[in-house]
Structures are given as structure tokens and as C-alpha cells.
C-alpha positions as CSV (number, residue, x, y, z in Angstrom):
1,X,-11.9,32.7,1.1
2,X,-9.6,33.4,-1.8
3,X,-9.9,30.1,-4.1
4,X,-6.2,30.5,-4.9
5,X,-3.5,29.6,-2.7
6,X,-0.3,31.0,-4.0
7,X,1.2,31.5,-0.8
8,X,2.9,28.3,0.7
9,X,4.7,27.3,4.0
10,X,6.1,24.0,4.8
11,X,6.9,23.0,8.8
12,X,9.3,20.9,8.7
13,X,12.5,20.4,6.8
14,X,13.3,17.2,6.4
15,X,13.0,14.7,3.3
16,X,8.9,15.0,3.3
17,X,8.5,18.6,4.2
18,X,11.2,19.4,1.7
19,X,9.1,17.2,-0.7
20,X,6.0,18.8,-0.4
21,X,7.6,22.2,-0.4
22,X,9.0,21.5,-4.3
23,X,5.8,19.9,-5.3
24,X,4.1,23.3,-4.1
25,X,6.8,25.4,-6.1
26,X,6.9,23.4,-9.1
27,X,3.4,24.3,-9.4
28,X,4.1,27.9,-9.1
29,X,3.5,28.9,-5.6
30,X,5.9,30.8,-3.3
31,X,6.6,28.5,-0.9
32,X,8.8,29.2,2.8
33,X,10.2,26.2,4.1
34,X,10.7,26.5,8.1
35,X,12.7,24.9,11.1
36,X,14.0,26.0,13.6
37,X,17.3,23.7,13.3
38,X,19.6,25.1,10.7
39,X,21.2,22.3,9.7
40,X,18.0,21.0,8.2
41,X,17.4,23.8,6.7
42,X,20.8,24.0,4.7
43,X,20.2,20.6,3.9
44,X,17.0,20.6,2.5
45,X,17.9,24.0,0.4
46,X,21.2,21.8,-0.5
47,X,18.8,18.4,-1.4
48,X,16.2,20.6,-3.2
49,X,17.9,22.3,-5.6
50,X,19.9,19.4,-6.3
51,X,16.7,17.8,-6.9
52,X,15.9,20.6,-9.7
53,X,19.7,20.9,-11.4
54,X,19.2,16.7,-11.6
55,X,15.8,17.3,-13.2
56,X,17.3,20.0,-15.7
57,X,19.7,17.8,-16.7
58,X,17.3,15.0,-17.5
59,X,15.5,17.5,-19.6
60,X,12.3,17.4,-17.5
61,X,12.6,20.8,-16.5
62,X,14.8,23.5,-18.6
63,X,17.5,25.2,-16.7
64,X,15.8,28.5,-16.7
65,X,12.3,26.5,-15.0
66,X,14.6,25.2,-12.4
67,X,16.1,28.4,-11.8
68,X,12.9,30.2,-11.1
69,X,11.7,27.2,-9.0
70,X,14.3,27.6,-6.8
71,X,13.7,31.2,-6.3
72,X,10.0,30.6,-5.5
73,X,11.2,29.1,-2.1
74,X,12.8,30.1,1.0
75,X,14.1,28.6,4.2
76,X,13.1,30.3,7.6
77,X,14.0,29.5,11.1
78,X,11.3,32.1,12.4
79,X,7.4,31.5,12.4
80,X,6.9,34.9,12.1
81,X,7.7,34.9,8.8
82,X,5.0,32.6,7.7
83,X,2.3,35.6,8.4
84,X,1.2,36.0,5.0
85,X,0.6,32.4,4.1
86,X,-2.8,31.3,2.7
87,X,-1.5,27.5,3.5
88,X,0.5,26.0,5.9
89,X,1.5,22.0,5.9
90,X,2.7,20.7,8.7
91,X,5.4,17.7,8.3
92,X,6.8,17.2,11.6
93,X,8.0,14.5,14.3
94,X,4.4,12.1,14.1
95,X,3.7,13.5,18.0
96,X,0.5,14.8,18.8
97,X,1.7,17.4,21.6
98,X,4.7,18.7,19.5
99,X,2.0,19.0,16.6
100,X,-0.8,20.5,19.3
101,X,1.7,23.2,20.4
102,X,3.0,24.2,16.7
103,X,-0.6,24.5,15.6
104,X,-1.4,26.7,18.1
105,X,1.7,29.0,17.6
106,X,0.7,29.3,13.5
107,X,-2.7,30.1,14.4
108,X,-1.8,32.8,16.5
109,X,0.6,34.3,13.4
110,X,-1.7,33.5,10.1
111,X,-4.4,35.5,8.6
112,X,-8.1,34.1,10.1
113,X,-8.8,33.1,6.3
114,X,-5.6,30.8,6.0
115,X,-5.4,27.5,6.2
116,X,-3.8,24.8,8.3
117,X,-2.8,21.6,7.1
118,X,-1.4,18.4,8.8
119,X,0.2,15.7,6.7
120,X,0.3,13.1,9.7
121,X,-0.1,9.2,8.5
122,X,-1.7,8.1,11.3
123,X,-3.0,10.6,14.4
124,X,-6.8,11.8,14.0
125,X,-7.5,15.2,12.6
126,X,-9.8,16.1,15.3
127,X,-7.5,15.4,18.0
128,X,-4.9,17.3,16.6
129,X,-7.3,20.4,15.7
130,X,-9.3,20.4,19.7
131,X,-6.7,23.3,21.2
132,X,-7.3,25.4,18.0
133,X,-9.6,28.8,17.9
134,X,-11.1,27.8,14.4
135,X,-10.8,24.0,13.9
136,X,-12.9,24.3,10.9
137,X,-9.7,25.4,9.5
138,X,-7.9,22.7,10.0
139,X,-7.9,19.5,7.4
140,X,-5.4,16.6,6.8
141,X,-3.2,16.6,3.7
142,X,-1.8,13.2,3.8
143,X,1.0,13.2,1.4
144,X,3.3,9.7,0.4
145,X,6.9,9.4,0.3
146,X,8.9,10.7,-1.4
147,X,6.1,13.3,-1.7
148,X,7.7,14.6,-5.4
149,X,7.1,11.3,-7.1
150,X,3.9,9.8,-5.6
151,X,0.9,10.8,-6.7
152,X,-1.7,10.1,-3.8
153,X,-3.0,12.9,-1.5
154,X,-5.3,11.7,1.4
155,X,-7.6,15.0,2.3
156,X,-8.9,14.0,5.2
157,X,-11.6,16.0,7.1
158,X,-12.1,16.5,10.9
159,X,-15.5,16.6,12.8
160,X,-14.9,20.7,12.6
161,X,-13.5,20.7,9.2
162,X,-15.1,23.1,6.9
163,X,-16.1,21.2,3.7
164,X,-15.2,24.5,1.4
165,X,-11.8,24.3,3.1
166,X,-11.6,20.4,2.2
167,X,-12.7,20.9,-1.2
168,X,-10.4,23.8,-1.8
169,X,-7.4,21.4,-0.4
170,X,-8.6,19.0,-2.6
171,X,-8.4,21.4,-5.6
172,X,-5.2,22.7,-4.2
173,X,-3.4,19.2,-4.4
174,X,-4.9,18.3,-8.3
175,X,-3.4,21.9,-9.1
176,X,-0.6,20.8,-8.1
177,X,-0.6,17.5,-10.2
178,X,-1.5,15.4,-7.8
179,X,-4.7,12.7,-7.4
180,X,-6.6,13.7,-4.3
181,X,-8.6,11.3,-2.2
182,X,-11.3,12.5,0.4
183,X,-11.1,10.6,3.4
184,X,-13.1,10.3,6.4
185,X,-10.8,10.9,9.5
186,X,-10.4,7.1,10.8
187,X,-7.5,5.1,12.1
188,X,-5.1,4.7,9.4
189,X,-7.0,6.8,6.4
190,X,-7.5,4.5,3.2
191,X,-3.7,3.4,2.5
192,X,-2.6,2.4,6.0
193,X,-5.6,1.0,6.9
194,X,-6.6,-1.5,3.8
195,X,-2.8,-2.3,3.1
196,X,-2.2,-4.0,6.2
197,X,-3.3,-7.5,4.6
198,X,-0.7,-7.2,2.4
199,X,2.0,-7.3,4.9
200,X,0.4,-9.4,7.4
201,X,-1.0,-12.5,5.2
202,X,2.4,-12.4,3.5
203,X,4.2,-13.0,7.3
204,X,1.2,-15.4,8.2
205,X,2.1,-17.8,4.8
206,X,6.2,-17.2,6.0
207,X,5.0,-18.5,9.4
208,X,3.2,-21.7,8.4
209,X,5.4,-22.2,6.3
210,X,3.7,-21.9,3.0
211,X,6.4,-21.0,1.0
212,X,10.1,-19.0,1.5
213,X,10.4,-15.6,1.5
214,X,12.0,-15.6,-1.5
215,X,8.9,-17.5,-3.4
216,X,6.8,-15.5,-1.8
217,X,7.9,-12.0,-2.9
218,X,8.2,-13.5,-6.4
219,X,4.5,-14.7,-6.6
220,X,3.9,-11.0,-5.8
221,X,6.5,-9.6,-8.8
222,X,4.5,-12.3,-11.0
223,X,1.2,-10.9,-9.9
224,X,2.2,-7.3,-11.1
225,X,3.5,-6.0,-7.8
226,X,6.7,-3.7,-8.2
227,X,7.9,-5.6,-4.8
228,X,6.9,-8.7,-2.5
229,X,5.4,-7.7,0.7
230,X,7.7,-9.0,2.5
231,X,11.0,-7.1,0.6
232,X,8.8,-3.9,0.8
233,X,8.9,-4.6,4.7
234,X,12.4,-4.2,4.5
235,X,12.6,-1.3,2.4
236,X,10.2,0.4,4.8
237,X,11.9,-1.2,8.0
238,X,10.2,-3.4,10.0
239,X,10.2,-1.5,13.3
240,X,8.1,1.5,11.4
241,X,5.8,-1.1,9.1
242,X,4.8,-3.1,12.7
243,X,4.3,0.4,14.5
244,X,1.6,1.3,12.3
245,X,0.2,-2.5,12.3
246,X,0.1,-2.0,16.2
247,X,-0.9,1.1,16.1
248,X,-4.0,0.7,13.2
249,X,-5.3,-2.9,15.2
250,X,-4.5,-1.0,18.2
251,X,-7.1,1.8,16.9
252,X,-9.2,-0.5,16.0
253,X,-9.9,-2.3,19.1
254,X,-8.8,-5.4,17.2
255,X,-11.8,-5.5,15.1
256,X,-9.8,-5.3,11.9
257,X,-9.0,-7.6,9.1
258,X,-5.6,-8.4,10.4
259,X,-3.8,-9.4,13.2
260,X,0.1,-7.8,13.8
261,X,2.4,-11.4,12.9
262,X,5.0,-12.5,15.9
263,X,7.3,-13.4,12.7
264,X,7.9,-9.8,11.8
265,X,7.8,-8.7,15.9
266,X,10.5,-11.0,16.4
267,X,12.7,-9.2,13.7
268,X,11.9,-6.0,15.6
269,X,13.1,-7.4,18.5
270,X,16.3,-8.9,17.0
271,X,16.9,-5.1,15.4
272,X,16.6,-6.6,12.3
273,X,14.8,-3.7,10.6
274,X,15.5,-4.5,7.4
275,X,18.0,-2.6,4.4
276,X,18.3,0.3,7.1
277,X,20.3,-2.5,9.8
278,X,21.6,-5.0,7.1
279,X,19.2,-7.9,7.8
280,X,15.5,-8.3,8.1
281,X,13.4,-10.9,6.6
282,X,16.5,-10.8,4.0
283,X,20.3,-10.8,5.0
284,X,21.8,-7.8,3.1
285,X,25.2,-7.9,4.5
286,X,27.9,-8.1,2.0
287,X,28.5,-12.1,0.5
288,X,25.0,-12.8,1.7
289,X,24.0,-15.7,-0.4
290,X,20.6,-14.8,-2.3
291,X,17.9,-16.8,-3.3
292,X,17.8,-18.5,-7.0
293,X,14.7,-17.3,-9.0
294,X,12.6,-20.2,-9.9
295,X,12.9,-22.0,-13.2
296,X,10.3,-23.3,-15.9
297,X,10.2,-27.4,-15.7
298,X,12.4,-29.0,-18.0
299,X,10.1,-31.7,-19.5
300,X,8.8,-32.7,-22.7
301,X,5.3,-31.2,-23.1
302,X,2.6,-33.4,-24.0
303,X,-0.6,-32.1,-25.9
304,X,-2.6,-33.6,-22.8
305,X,-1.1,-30.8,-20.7
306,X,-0.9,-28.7,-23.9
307,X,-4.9,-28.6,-24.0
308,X,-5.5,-28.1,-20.5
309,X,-3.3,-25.3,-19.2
310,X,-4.7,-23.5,-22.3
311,X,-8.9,-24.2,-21.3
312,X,-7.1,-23.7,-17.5
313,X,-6.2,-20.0,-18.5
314,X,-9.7,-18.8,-19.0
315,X,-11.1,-21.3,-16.5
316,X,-13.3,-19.1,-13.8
317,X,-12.4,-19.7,-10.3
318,X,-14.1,-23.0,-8.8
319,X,-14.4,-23.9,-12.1
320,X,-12.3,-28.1,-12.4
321,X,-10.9,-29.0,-15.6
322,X,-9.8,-32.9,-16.4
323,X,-6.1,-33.8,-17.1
324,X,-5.9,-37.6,-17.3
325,X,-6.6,-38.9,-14.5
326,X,-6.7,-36.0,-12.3
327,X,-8.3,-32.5,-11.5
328,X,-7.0,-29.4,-12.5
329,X,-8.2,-25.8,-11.1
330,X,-7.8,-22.4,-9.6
331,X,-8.2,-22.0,-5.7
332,X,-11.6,-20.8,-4.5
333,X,-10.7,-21.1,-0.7
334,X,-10.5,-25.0,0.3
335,X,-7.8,-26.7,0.4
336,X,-6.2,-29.3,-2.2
337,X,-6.9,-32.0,-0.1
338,X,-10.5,-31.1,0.7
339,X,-11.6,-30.5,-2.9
340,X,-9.8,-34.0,-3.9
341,X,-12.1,-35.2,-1.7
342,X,-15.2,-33.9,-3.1
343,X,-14.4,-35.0,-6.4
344,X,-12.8,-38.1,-5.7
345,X,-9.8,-37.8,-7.5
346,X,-5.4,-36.3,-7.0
347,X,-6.0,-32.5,-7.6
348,X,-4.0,-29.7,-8.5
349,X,-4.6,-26.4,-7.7
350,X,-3.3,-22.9,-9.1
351,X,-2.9,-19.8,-7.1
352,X,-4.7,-16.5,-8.7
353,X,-2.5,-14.9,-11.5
354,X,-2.8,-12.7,-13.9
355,X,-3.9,-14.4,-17.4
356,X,-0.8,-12.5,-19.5
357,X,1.8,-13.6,-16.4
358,X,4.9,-14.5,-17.3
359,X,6.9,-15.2,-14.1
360,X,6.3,-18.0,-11.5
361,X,2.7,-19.2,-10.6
362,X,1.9,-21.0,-7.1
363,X,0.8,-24.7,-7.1
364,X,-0.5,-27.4,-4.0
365,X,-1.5,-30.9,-4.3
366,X,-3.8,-33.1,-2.7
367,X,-1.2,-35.7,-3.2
368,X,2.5,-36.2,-4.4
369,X,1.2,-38.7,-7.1
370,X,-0.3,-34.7,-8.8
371,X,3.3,-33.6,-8.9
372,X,4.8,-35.0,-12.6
373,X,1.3,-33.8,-13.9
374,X,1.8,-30.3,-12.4
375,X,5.2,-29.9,-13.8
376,X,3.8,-31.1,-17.3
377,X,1.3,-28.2,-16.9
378,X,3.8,-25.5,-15.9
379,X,6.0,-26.2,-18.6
380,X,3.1,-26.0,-21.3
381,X,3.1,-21.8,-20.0
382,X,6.5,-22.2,-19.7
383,X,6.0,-20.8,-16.3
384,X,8.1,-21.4,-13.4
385,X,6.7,-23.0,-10.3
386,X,6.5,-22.4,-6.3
387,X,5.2,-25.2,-4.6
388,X,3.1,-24.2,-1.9
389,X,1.8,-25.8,1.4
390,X,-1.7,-27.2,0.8
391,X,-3.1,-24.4,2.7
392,X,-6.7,-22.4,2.2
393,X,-6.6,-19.4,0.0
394,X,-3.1,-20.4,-0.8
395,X,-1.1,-16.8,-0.7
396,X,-1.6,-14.3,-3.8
397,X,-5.5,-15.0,-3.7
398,X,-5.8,-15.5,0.0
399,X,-3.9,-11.9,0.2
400,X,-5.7,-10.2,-2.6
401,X,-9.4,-11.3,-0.9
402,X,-8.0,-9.9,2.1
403,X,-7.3,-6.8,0.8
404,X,-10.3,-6.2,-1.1
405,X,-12.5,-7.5,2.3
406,X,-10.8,-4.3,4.4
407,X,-11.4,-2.1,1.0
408,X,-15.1,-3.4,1.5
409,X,-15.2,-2.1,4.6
410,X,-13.8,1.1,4.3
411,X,-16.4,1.5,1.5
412,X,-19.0,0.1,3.9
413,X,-18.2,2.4,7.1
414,X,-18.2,5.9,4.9
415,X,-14.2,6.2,4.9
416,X,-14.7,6.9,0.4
417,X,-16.2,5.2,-2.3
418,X,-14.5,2.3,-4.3
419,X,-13.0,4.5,-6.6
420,X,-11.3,6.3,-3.7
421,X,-10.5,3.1,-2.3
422,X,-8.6,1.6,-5.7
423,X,-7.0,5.2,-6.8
424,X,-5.7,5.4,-3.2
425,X,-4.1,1.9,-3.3
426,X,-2.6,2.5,-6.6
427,X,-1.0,5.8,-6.2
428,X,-0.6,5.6,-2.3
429,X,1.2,2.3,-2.8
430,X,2.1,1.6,-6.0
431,X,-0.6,-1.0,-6.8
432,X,-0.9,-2.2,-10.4
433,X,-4.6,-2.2,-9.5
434,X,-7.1,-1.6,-6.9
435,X,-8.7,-4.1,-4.4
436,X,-11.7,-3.4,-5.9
437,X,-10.7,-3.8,-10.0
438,X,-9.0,-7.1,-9.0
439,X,-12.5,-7.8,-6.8
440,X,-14.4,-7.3,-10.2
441,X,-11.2,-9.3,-12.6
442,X,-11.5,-12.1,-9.9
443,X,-15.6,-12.5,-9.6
444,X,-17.2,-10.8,-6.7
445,X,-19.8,-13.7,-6.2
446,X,-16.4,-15.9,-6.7
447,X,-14.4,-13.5,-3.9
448,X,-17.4,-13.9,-1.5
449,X,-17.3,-17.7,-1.9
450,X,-13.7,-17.8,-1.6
451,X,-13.1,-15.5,1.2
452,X,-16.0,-18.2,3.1
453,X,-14.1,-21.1,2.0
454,X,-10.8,-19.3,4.1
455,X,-12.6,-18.6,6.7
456,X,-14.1,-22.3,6.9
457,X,-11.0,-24.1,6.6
458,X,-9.0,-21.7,9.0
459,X,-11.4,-20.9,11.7
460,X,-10.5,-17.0,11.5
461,X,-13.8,-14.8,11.5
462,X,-12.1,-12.1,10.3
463,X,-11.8,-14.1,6.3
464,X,-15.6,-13.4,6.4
465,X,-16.8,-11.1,3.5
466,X,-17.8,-7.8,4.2
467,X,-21.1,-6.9,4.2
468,X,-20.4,-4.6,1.9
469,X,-19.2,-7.6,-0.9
470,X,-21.6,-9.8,0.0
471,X,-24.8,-7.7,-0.7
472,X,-23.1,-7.1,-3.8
473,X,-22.4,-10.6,-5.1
């Protein structure tokens, strides 16, 4: 098998086939680009080079490179013509029986060498490959949207997968600039599989009532997040991001770290899909009122609350620092009201944040007679505030524990390593850092002891730590 694939086809012509198909050309392969509509093709030969002239302009390409780039690729509306293809990706409708019978058609056309390539988010690989001759052929090459600027590529192998073919995929996709993962073929690969905590714990807070929306998503923009779970829902629509959360617990047999939220199937049902329909969790309709962005206290600063939001900032977790005549510390699962209890004082508790933060930082009380103090302490970090319901795990941490308990068990069930895990996360979604870096940041003997504490004061099994983190600890 040639290790060199300079011969490209793309099935599919809409905005992720026509993705991939410029990523593969960019790189300096010839690449067809096929569909049997015609409109879609002229459209995607219309959006592409576009794509390149804008990227000439910017100076990221010169005129010439764009030029050439453009000539590397072609638009077909007959399969035939991919017969001398050492690759073909697949990037159609996400339907196993339309993907079945278009398999089956390019393996009858293709050289025996060539390969075949799905980039399905969500079907299993060996499903899709059972009606093919040589299955071992046939791999998963997840890529994320839009396929030109993300960086992740899940490889994901099938029981029949050859592991040469893998690796050369694998190969294939870091030619190509790209970071490639190798997956084991499960329910939801790495990225849809451990990112469903994000979205789910962040409707579970909005339900209880923890916090707004609005406060919510900027806890999240604070923690280093480019968007608030529940804004992202919106951007991806709700009806496609609760799909996959059915269809991933669904997988799953429910034993999963998550449970789909009513809150966000209710918006489905409303047709509130989010940007796409004009209101989701967010009204986007034009005069909308939006939310204000919280604001620092405005309070004289005394050096009592001087000293102890500066010992706070590099005060481990479960770690309780005096400030007059109350307690002062981060969250490490139990409620406000619960530790106040142990230590027989008003206490004042801190969602996780990052140490160099800058934007608003989530607080609970055991008592309203904590509140002055916690302003006093907010305004020595000129930080801004989100009171939160005295809830366990409050919502960054209780989020972040989450995720990094179904990274755990990816890890612990073979589906890649941690490193996998964390480089998935961060160029799959956009992460400003894997489950597992924040897992080590946090404290993993602190994680396991907070993750318990969740689970204790909400009765959920599924908070327990992973075996996985807790033989670790």
C-alpha cells in the first residue's frame, strides 16, 4: 500500500465535504469533490474558491498558491470518476443505509488498495463497514466543523479495520496539518462523548436555578472558555446538541455520566433551536433586551479582606481560610451550609477559577449575614460576582469534575490515552485545556474528594469518580 495518498475524493458537497476537500488540496493533493446534485456542486466550487481569493487577500496564501489550489480540485456528479482515488471521505446525510449503499457503490469503482473513509460523528464504524467486501479498508476520519479551521481529527478504527490503514490515515490527516486522535470505535468517539457534561450540568444549574443563563455563560468566559455552554447550545442549535445527547445516553444504555435535561427538550419542543430560529435559551430577535455583565462591588476595601483574598488565591481546594469572624474557601463538593456546619461558623465559598482570572467568579453562602464580607472580598480582586444557589459542586467546578470523570472513563474503557483525551477536547472543541490538565491544576486526590462530596449531597451515582481517578489519587 502506497504510503502516499495524493489522490483525493470528497462525497458530499456541502459545507463539511467542501471543507475537508480544501484542507486536502491545501496540502497538495488532487482532490474530486462529488454529488450528484448540481447545485451543491456549483456552490461549493463558488464557496471554495471564495474561501481561497479571501485567504489571498489576507496574505495567508499568495495569489498564485490560491490559484494552483483551486486547480488541484474538481467537482463531479459521476462516481465513476473517482476510480483512481487512493482515498475517499465520505461526508454525507448522517444515515447509515444512504451511507451503506454509497460505500458499496465506491467499493465496487476504487482500486482494492484504496481507501475508504467515513467522517460520521456519531454511527459505529463497524456497522457502517458490515456490507463491504474488505472492511479492513474501511476507518473513521472524524473531522470538526468548519473542517478548514479546526484542528481535531478523530481516526477511529472498526473491529475489521486494518491498523496499517489507521496509521496511514492518521499520517494522512498530520500531513495535512492536522492533530490526529486514534479512537476506539464507541458511541460518540472522544468529543461527543466526554463533552456532554458540559452542556448537560450547565442546563441542570439553569434548572435548579443556580444562577441565569446569562451568569452562567459568563462563569464559563471567566474560566477561559471562548463561549458558555449554554450560548454554544444556541450556536449549535438545540435540536442537533439534544440529538446527540439522546442519541450518546441512548448508546449507552444510560450508563453515562449524564442525563439529556427537560430544560433544553422543552426548547426543542417550543422550536426554539437557538440563533438558527431567533430564540433559544437566549431571545435573539431584534430589540431583545440583553443581559448586563456583572460588575466589581463598589466598596471600600479593607486590608482584612485585602490579606485574605490574596492567601485565598493560592489556597488548595478544602483548604478554609479566617476572615473575621467567618470562613472563607473554595468548594470541594458540600454545600455552604453543610461546611458551616462543620466548622461552626457563616461561610463563604468560591467556585473553581482560574488564579490569573479577571472576569466574574461564583460565590454561595451559608447565610445572608456572609454577604457584606463576600462583596469586601470580591472587590479586593476587583472581580465581579455571581451569586449562586448554595448548591454541591456549585457550577464551573461541579462541571469541570464532570467532565474530567467521563474523560476518566474513556481512558479507563480503552477509547485513548489522556493525552488523546485532552488534545481531543482542545482542538475538537475549543477547550482552553483538557479535562485531564485541569484534573491535575485542580488536585486529582482533591477531584476524587470533590466529585464524592457531589455525589453525597445530590444522591446521583453517576458524580462518583471513575475508577480510573480514583486509583490514581
Amino acid at each position: 500500500m502506497n504510503a502516499t495518498i495524493g489522490k483525493v475524493a470528497v462525497c458530499g458537497a456541502g459545507a463539511m465535504g467542501s471543507g475537508i476537500a480544501q484542507v486536502a488540496a491545501q496540502a497538495g493533493a488532487s482532490v474530486l469533490i462529488f454529488d450528484v446534485n448540481a447545485q451543491a456542486l456549483e456552490t461549493s466550487r463558488t464557496r471554495t474558491l471564495a474561501d481561497l481569493d479571501k485567504l489571498a487577500a489576507r496574505g495567508k496564501l499568495s495569489a498564485d498558491e490560491a490559484r494552483t489550489i483551486g486547480e488541484r480540485m474538481q467537482w463531479v456528479s459521476t462516481l465513476d470518476a473517482l476510480a483512481d482515488r487512493d482515498l475517499v471521505i465520505e461526508a454525507i446525510i448522517e444515515d447509515a443505509g444512504i451511507k451503506g449503499q454509497l460505500f458499496e457503490r465506491i467499493e465496487a469503482i476504487v482500486a482494492p488498495d484504496a481507501i475508504i473513509a467515513t467522517n460520521t460523528s456519531s454511527l459505529p464504524i463497524s456497522r457502517l463497514a458490515r456490507g463491504l467486501k474488505q472492511p479492513a479498508r474501511f476507518v473513521g476520519m472524524h473531522f470538526f466543523n468548519p473542517a478548514t479551521a479546526m484542528k481535531l481529527v478523530e481516526v477511529i478504527s472498526g473491529a475489521a479495520t486494518d491498523p496499517v490503514v489507521a496509521a496511514r490515515i492518521k499520517a494522512t490527516a498530520e500531513s495535512w496539518g492536522k492533530v490526529a486522535i486514534p479512537v476506539a470505535d464507541v458511541p460518540g468517539f472522544i468529543v461527543n462523548r466526554v463533552a456532554r457534561p458540559f452542556y448537560g450540568e450547565a442546563f441542570t444549574a439553569l434548572n435548579e436555578g443556580a444562577a441565569d443563563a446569562a451568569s452562567i455563560d459568563a462563569l464559563f468566559r471567566a474560566a477561559g472558555f471562548r463561549m458558555g455552554p449554554l450560548e454554544l447550545t444556541d450556536l449549535i442549535g438545540q435540536d442537533v446538541n439534544f440529538a446527540v445527547a439522546r442519541s450518546v445516553f441512548d448508546s449507552y444504555f444510560g450508563r453515562t455520566r449524564f442525563v439529556p435535561q427537560l430544560r433544553q427538550a422543552a426548547l426543542v419542543d417550543a422550536g426554539w433551536y437557538g440563533r438558527k430560529s431567533g430564540r433559544g435559551v437566549y431571545d435573539y430577535r431584534d430589540g431583545a433586551p440583553k443581559a448586563a455583565d456583572p460588575q466589581v462591588p463598589d466598596i471600600v476595601v479593607t486590608d482584612t479582606y485585602r490579606n485574605a483574598a490574596a492567601a485565598l488565591k493560592d489556597a488548595a481546594p478544602g483548604t478554609f481560610l479566617r476572615c473575621g469572624a467567618l470562613f472563607v474557601g473554595m468548594t470541594q463538593g458540600l454545600t455552604a451550609r453543610r461546611e458551616s456546619d462543620t466548622l461552626g461558623a457563616p461561610v463563604i465559598l468560591f467556585d473553581w477559577s482560574p488564579a490569573d482570572a479577571t472576569g466574574p467568579v461564583g460565590f454561595t453562602l451559608s447565610d445572608e449575614s456572609a454577604r457584606p464580607d463576600a462583596l469586601g472580598l470580591l472587590a479586593a480582586q476587583s472581580r465581579a460576582g455571581v451569586e449562586i444557589a448554595d448548591r454541591p459542586g456549585m457550577i464551573v467546578a461541579r462541571t469541570l469534575a464532570q467532565l474530567a470523570n467521563a474523560a476518566a472513563d474513556a481512558v479507563l474503557e480503552r477509547v485513548a490515552d489522556e493525552q488523546g483525551v485532552d488534545a481531543a477536547l482542545r482542538y475538537g472543541a475549543n477547550y482552553p485545556y483538557g479535562p485531564f490538565a485541569w484534573a491535575d491544576r485542580y488536585g486529582r486526590g482533591a477531584l476524587v474528594r470533590l466529585l464524592d462530596g457531589i455525589a453525597d449531597g445530590t444522591g446521583e451515582a453517576m458524580y462518583r469518580p471513575s475508577h480510573h481517578l480514583r486509583n490514581g489519587a
